[in-house]
C-alpha positions in Angstrom: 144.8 116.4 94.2 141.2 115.7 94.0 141.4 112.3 96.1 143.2 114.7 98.7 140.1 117.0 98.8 137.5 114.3 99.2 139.9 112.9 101.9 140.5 116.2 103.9 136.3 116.9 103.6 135.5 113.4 104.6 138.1 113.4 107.4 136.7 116.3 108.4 132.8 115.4 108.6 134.0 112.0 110.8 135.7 114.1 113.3 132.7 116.3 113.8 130.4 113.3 113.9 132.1 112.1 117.2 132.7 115.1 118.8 132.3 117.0 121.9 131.7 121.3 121.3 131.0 123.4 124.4 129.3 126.3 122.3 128.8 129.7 124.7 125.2 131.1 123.9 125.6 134.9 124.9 123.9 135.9 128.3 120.8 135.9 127.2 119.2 137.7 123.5 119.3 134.9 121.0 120.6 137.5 118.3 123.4 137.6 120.2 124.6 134.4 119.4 127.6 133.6 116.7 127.3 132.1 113.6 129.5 129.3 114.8 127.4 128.8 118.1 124.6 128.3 115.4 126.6 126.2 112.8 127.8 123.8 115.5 124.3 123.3 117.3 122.4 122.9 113.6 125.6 120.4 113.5 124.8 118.2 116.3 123.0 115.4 117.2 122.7 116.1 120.5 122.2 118.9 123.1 123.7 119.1 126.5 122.3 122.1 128.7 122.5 122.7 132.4 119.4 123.2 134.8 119.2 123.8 138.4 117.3 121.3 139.2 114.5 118.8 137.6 112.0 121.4 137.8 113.5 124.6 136.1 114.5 125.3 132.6 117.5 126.2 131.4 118.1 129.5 130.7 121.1 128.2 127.9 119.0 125.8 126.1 115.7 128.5 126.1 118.2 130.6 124.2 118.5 128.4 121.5 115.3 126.9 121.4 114.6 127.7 117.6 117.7 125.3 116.4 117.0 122.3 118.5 113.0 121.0 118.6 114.2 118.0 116.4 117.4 117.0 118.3 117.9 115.1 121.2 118.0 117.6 124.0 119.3 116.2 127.3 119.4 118.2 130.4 121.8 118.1 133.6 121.6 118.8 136.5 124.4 121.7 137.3 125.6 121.8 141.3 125.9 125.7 140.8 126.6 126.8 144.6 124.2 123.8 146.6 125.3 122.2 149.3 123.0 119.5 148.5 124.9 118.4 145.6 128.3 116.6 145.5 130.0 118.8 142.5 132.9 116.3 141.8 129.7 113.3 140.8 127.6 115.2 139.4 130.5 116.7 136.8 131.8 112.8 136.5 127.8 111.7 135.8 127.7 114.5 133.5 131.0 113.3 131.4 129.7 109.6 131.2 126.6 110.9 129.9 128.1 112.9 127.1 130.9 110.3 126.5 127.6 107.5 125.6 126.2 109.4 123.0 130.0 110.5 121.5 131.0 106.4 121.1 128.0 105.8 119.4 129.1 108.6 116.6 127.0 111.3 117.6 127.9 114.8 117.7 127.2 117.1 121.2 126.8 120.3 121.8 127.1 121.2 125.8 126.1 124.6 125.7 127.2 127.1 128.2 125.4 130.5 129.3 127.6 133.7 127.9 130.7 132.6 127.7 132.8 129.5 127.8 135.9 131.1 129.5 134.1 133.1 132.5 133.0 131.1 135.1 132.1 128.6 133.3 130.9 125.3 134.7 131.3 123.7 131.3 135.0 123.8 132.1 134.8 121.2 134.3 133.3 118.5 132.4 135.6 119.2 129.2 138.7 118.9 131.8 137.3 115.2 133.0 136.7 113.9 129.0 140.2 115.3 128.0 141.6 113.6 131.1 139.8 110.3 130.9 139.3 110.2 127.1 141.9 111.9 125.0 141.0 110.3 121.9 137.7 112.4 122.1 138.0 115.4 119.5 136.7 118.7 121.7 135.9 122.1 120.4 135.1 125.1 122.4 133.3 128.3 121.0 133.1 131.4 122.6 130.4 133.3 123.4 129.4 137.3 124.3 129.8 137.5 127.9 127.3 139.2 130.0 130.2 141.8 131.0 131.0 143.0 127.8 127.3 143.0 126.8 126.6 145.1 129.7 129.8 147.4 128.8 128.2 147.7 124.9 124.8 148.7 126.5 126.0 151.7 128.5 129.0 152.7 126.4 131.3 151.7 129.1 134.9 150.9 128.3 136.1 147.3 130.1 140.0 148.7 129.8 141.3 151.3 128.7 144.9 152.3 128.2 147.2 152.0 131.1 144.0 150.0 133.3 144.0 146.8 134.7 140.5 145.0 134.7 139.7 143.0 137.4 136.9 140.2 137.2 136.0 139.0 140.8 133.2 136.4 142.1 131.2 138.7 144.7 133.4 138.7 148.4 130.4 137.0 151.2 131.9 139.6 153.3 132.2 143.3 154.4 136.0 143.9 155.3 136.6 141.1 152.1 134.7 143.5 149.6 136.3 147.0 151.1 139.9 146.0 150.4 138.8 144.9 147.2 137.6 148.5 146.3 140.7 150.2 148.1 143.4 148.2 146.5 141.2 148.5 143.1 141.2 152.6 143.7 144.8 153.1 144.4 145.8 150.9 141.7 144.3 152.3 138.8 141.6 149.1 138.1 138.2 148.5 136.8 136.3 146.3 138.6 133.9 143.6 137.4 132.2 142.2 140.2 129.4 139.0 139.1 127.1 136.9 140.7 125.8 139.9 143.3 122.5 137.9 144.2 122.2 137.4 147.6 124.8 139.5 148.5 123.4 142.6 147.4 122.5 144.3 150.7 126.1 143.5 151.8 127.1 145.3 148.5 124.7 148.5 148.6 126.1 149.2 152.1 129.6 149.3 150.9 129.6 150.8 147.7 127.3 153.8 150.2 130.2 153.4 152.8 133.3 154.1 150.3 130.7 156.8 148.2 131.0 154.8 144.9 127.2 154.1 144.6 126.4 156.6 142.0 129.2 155.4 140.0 128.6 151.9 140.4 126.8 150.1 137.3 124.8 147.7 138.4 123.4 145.0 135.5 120.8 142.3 136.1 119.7 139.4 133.9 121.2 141.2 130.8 119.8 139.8 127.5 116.3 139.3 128.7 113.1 140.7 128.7 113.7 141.9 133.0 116.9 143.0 131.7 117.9 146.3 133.7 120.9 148.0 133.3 121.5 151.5 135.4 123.5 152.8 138.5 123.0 151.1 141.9 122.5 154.6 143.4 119.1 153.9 141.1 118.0 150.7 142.0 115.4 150.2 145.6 114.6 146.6 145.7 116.6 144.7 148.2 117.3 141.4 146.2 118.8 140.7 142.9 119.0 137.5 140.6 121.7 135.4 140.5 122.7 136.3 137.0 123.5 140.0 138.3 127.4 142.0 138.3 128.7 145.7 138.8 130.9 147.1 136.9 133.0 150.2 138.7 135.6 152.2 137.2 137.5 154.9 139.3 137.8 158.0 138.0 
């Protein structure tokens, strides 16, 4: 029985040794993070993080900053929405990378902004490793999304009984964006609309156009210190950051 223990525990220790864990961070506040985002980082050898580009930081790896000053720390350059970037190499280049430091037994963490099931671009490097390396051992752990961190700020309910919630990439268009809303009205849903950004103006216009604006919450780079969270009836300026969403209920 006791041979069995040591085997299980040491079994245990070489699988996590050559692994892959995509950990999400939370949108933003580092006391948002999990205990097992923390565990798993603490735990590796190595730390993956996306950047825009060689001259930005990452706003994943600045949240977790305070575990990782003696690690190896690797950044990579995400495609996000560039045309300038061929999104099929870079997430290829990106899965090399990570599978170097894995065959030479050494743990990595890719982290991933919020959280690892919404919209996240980690997704696509974990779907090339499982595909080209199945013998690789992956782990993903979740993280607080910026939606429901938004909903916990403002006491607003995601779904409630009998409601359908609705989680949409922001429509480039007018007409795309107003069926949205009318089909979302007659059928009883709650809208989560992310990545406003540049679209904003387009937004403002329709959400004033089908008289939703003043029950429209708007919420912009939630978890840090420019954080604002209030209705978009409320808010003047004409441009919001990328990291930006709405959420509208209709009552």
């Amino acid at each position: 029985m006791l041979i069995k223990k040591f085997l299980k525990v040491f079994s245990g220790f070489k699988s996590d040794s050559t692994s892959l864990t995509i950990v999400g961070v939370g949108p933003g506040d580092p006391s948002l993070l999990t205990i097992a985002a923390i565990d798993a980082i603490k735990r590796a050898k190595v730390i993956v993080f996306p950047i825009s580009d060689d001259n930005k930081k990452s706003f994943a790896a600045e949240i977790v900053k305070k575990y990782t000053k003696f690690k190896k720390n690797i950044p990579i350059i995400f495609p996000m929405a560039r045309k300038d970037f061929d999104p099929d190499e870079i997430w290829s280049n990106a899965a090399e990378k990570i599978v170097k430091f894995i065959k030479k037994g050494e743990s990595v963490v890719l982290l991933c902004l919020g959280d690892t099931s919404i919209f996240a671009s980690s997704s696509n490097i974990l779907r090339i490793i499982k595909h080209n390396y199945p013998e690789i051992i992956t782990k993903t752990i979740p993280g607080i999304s910026s939606l429901s961190a938004t909903a916990a700020l403002n006491n607003f309910d995601l779904v409630k009984k009998g409601e359908t919630l609705i989680i949409k990439e922001c429509p480039s268009s007018n007409s795309e964006l107003t069926s949205l809303i009318k089909e979302s009205r007659e059928n009883k849903t709650v809208l989560a609309i992310m990545k406003i950004g540049k679209r904003w103006k387009l937004v403002r216009e329709t959400l004033k156009k089908e008289d939703i604006i003043k029950k429209s919450l708007i919420a912009l780079s939630v978890g840090t210190p420019n954080q604002i969270i209030q209705y978009a009836s409320q808010y003047d300026k004409d441009v919001m950051p990328y990291f930006s969403l709405i959420l509208i209920r209709f009552d």
